[in-house]
C-alpha positions in Angstrom: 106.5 59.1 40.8 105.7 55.8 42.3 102.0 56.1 41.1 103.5 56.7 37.5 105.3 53.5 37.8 103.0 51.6 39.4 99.9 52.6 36.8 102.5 51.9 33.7 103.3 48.6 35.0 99.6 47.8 36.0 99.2 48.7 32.1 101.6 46.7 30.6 100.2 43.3 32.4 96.7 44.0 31.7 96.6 45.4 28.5 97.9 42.5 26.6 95.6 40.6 28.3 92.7 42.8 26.9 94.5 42.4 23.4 94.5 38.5 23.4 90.5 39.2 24.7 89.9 41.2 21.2 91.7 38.8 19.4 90.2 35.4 20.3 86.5 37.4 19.7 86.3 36.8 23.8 86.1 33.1 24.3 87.2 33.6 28.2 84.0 35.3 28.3 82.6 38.9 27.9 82.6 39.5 32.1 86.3 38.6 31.9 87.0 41.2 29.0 84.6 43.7 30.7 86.4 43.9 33.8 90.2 43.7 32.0 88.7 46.7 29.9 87.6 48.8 32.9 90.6 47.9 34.2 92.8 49.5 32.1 90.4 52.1 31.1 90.0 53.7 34.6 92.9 53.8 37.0 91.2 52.0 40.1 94.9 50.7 41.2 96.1 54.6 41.8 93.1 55.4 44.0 93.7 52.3 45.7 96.8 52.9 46.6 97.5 56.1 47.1 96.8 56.1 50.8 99.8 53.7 50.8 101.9 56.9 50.0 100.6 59.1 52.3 100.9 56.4 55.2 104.7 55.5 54.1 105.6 59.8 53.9 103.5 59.8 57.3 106.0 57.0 59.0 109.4 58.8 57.0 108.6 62.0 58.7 107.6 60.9 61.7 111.3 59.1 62.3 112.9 62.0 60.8 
């Protein structure tokens, strides 16, 4: 659930961004927009975090 949450809100900051990109015809730059597309295209933030997860259920059982 808190992978869902965090990959929505992840995609609602970025993906405006990668609108505005599109819209101005990429005047930040076409590195900028590449990596704001991959961005939101692949979901690099989940795999990044989900060890997070598995370290926070590690320490919940581990006191219960």
């Amino acid at each position: 659930k808190q992978a869902v949450v965090l990959m929505l809100l992840v995609f609602v900051i970025v993906f405006p961004i990668y609108l505005y990109c599109i819209y101005t015809n990429f005047e930040i730059g076409n590195l900028f927009a590449f990596y704001i597309r991959r961005f939101v295209i692949q979901p690099m933030t989940l795999l990044l975090v989900v060890p997070i997860f598995y370290y926070r259920k590690h320490l919940l059982t581990k006191s219960a």
